[in-house]
N, C-alpha and C positions, 0 to 999 in steps of 0.2 A: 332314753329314746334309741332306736335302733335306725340300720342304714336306710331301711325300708322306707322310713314317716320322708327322705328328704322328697321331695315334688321333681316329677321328670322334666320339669320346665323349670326349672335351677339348671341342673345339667345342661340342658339344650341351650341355655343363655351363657352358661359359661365357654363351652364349645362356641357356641358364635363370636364370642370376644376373642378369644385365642384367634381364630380363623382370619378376624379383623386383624390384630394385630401380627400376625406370620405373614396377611399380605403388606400392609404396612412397612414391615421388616424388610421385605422383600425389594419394596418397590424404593424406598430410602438407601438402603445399599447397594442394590443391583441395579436397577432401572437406570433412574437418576443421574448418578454419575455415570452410568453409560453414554445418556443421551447429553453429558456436559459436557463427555470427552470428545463424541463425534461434532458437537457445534462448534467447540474451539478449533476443530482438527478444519471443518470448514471455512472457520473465520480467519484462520490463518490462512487456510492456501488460497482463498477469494482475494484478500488484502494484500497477498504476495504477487499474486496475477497483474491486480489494479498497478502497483507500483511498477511491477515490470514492464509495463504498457504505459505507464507514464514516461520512465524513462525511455523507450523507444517513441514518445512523441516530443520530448527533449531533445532527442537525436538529429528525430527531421526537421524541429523548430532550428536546431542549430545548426546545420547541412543549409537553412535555407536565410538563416538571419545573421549568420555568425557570434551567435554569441544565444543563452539561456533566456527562459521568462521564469518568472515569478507567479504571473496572474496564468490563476488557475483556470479562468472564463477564456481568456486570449487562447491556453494551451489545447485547452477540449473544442473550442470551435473552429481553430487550426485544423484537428483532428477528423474534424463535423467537413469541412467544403473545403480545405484545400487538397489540388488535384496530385500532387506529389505523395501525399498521403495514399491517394486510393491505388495511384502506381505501384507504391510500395507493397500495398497488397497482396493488390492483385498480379502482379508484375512475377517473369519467370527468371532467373540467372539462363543469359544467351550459354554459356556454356556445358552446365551441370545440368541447368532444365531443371531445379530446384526452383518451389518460391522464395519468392521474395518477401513475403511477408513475417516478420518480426515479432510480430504481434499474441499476445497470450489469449488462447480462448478462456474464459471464466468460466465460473464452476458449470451453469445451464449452457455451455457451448456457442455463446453468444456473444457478439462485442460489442456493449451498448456504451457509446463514449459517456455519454451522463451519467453512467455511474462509478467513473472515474473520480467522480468529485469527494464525495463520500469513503469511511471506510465501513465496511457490513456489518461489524459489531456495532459500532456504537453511534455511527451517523454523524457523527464529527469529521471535519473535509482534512483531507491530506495537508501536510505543511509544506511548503516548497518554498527553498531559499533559493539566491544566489548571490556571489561574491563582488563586493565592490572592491576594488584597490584603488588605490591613491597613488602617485609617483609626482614627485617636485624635483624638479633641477630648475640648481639656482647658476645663474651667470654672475661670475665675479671680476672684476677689471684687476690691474694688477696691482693699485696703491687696497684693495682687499674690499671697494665698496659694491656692497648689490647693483646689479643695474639690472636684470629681473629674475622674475620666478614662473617658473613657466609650469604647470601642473596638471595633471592628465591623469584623469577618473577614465576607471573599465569598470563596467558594468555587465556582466552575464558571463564570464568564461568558466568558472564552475557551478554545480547546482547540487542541491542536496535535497529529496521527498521522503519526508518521515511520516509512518502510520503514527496517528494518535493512541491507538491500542498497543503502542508495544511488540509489535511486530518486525520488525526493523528498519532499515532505511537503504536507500539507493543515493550511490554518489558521493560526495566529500566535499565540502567546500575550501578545503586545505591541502588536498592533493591532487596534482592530474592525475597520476596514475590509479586513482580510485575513483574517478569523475562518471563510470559507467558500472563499478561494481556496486552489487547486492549485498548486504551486510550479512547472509545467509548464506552466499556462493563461495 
């Protein structure tokens, strides 16, 4: 049999598979991971924003309570109606005439405190600790017998807010001097 007998509709179906799969090819290596690169690249910097806004309502929850929360409801409706916060805002430095606001705009230029709660990959809410200490001082008479204990729990002087994505964390609950940094700054 010669080349002639093959049918032009063989050809035409094998060129269409090829075609399929070149786009296929295509869209598997190039597309793809392009659009996984840009969604991480998003989900980090959204989740970075949230946290830095966390800690800056940390700030004023502490400015005004002396000491940290934990409940993450208390911290975002602090955020939601108290008037210190919207000061903070909206408020100017008497000096410099800079604002005053602290605050990260997120990725749509919005500050919507409810979605503080959450992180935007994966919908699981931010962790937020903070440090309890214990301190006991004992009084001793001088034949060496107790006569008390006196013991004094602190509750909220440091805090720490971790993404659940892996993202990083804000804060320390083992150092001041990391009590306000970024685990990325």
């Amino acid at each position: 049999m010669s080349s002639k007998s093959e049918s032009w509709y063989l050809h035409a179906g094998l060129y269409a598979v090829i075609l399929v799969l070149i786009y296929v090819l295509i869209r598997v290596a190039i597309i793809e991971p392009t659009e996984v690169v840009e969604n991480e690249k998003y989900f980090k910097a959204e989740s970075r924003a949230r946290m830095l806004n966390l800690r800056e309502g940390e700030k004023l929850w502490f400015n005004k309570y002396n000491r940290f929360t934990d409940s993450m409801d208390s911290l975002v409706n602090f955020l939601k109606t108290d008037p210190s916060v919207q000061k903070a805002i909206t408020g100017t430095d008497s000096i410099t005439g800079k604002s005053t606001n602290t605050f990260v705009s997120l990725k749509n230029g919005e500050q919507l405190w409810d979605s503080l709660f959450k992180s935007p990959k994966s919908g699981m809410a931010y962790i937020i600790k903070v440090d309890t200490s214990k301190s006991a001082d004992t009084i001793i008479d001088r034949r060496g017998k107790v006569i008390k204990v006196d013991s004094n729990t602190v509750i909220g002087k440091r805090y720490v807010v971790e993404c659940p994505d892996g993202y990083g964390k804000v804060g320390d609950l083992y150092s001041d001097a990391m009590k306000f940094t970024a685990s990325w700054e």
